[in-house]
C-alpha angles and dihedrals in degrees: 000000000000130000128225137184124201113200094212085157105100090231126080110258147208125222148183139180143199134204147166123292128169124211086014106174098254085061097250126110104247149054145194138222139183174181121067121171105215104181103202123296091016117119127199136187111229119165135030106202133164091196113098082224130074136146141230152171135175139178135191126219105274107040115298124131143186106204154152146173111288107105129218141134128270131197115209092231123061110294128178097195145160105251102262103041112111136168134213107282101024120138109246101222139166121249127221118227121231113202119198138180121219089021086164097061116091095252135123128223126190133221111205112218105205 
């Protein structure tokens, strides 16, 4: 399935997602990637996965998050990274599961940001 996000919120924001990834270098099994700009109103497909289990988080410019509990590290510039890679200066932020059924069929489904 794809993924899509739908900034509904009326500010630009900043998201990252992370998804399953077996054999990732860190020797877990999955990764993370961001970030994405979505001004309001914009929408953006940004993951294929066949797991019924991802990841995101995302954050606008003056202080608004959509988050969970599921803990990684963030840069703040574009990263493509095995879960539990960080770097000196990354946000540690918690990440909001997204559960889906029939990952494997070729469908999107959105999440709205408001």
């Amino acid at each position: 399935m794809w993924l899509r996000f739908q900034n509904n919120h009326g500010r630009r924001l900043w998201v990252a997602v992370g998804y399953y990834s077996p054999g990732c270098s860190d020797g877990g099994d999955w990764a993370k990637k961001g970030w994405w700009r979505l001004d309001p109103g914009q929408a953006a497909t940004m993951l294929w996965t066949t797991n019924e289990y991802s990841t995101f988080y995302a954050e606008d410019d003056v202080g608004a998050h959509w988050s969970g509990p599921y803990t990684t590290h963030l840069p703040f510039s574009a990263f493509d990274w095995c879960w539990d890679t960080g770097q000196t200066g990354a946000e540690s932020v918690g990440m909001r599961l997204v559960t889906v059924t029939n990952a494997a069929w070729p469908w999107t489904g959105t999440i709205n940001l408001v």
